[in-house]
Structure formats: C-alpha cells, structure tokens
C-alpha positions as CSV (number, residue, x, y, z in Angstrom):
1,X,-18.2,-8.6,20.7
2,X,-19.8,-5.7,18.0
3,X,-19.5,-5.9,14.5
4,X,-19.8,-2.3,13.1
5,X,-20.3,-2.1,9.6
6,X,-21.5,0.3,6.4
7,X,-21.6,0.4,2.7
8,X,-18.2,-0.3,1.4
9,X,-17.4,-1.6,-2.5
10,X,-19.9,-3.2,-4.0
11,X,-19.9,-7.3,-4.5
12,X,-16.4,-7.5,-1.8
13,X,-16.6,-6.8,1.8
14,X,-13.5,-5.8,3.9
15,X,-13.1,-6.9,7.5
16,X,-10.8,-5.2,10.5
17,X,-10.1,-6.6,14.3
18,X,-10.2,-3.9,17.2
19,X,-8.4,-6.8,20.0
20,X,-6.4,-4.5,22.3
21,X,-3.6,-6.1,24.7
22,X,-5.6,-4.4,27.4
23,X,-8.1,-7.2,26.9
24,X,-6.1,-9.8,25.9
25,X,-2.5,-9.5,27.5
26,X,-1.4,-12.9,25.4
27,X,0.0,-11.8,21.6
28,X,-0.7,-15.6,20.6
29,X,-4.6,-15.8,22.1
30,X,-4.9,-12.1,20.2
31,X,-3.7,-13.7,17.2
32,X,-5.3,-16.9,17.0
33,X,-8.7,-14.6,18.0
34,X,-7.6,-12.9,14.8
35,X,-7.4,-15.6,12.7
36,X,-10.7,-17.7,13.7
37,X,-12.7,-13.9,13.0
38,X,-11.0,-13.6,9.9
39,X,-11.4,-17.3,9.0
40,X,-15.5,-17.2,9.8
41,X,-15.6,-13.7,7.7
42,X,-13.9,-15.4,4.4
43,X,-16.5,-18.5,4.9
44,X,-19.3,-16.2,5.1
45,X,-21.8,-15.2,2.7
46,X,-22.0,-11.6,4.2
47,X,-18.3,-11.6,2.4
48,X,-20.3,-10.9,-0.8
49,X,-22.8,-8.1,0.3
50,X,-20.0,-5.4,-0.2
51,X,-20.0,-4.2,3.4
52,X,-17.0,-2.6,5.6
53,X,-17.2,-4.4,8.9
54,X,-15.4,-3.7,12.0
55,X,-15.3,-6.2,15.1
56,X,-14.5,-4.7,18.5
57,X,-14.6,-5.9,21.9
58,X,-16.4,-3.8,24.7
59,X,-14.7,-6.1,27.5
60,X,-12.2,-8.8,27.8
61,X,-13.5,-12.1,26.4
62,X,-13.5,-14.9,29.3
63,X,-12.3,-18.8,28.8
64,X,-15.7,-19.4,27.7
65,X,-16.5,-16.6,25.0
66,X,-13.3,-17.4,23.7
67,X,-14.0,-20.9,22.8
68,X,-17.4,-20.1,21.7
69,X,-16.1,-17.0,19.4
70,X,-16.5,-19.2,16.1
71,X,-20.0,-19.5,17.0
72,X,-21.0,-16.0,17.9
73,X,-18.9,-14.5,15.3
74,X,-21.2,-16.2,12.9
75,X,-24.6,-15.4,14.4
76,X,-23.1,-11.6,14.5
77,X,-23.0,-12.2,10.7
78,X,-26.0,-14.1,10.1
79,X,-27.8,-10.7,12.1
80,X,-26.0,-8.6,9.8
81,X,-26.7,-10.2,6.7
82,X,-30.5,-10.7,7.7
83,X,-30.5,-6.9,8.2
84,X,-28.9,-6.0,4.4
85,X,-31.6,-8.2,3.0
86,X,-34.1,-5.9,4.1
C-alpha cells in the first residue's frame, strides 16, 4: 500500500481509494477495504493538515496484509504526518 499525497485546502484533508478488481476480485473484501481506509483517515490527525491523499495498491494484498491494513494504514499516516511537520 502507497499513500500519495500534496497540498490540498488548508485545515481539511480529502482522501481517495485506488482498489482495482484486478487485485481484489471480491466487491465485498474491496468494500470493507474501503471502509476500514476511510475509517482510519477520519480518526486521524493527518485529517487536519489540509492534505489530498491518495492510497493505491502496487499488488494484491494477501490474507495477512488484509487483516493487518488498520495497522499499516495508520503508520502510512503517522510517516506522512511526521513528514508535514517538518
């Protein structure tokens, strides 16, 4: 997983999902993906830092990534946040 982002409006960032069926054939596993991204990004303090993000996927998750996405969807942020503070 990638999180892309730039300078977007300040004080409210924006978030989009790149999950293509080619990596994950199953409409309901894309979905829920979806919703526990979306759910970590409206939790997060990088929410505030006015930033357009972008998550994509360079290869098809396995069982394991996918159970583990909460968690490395939130270090993704925490690295991105660390690196507006700068």
């Amino acid at each position: 997983m990638v999180i892309h982002a730039m300078r977007g409006s300040p004080g409210c960032s924006r978030l989009g999902v790149a999950l293509t069926r080619r990596f994950v054939p199953s409409a309901v596993e894309r979905n829920r993906m979806k919703r526990v991204l979306r759910e970590v990004f409206r939790r997060h303090p990088v929410k505030l830092a006015g930033l357009d993000c972008v998550v994509t996927f360079r290869r098809a998750p396995s069982p394991s990534e996918k159970a583990d996405l909460r968690r490395e969807a939130e270090r993704l942020l925490d690295e991105l946040q660390r690196a507006e503070s700068r």
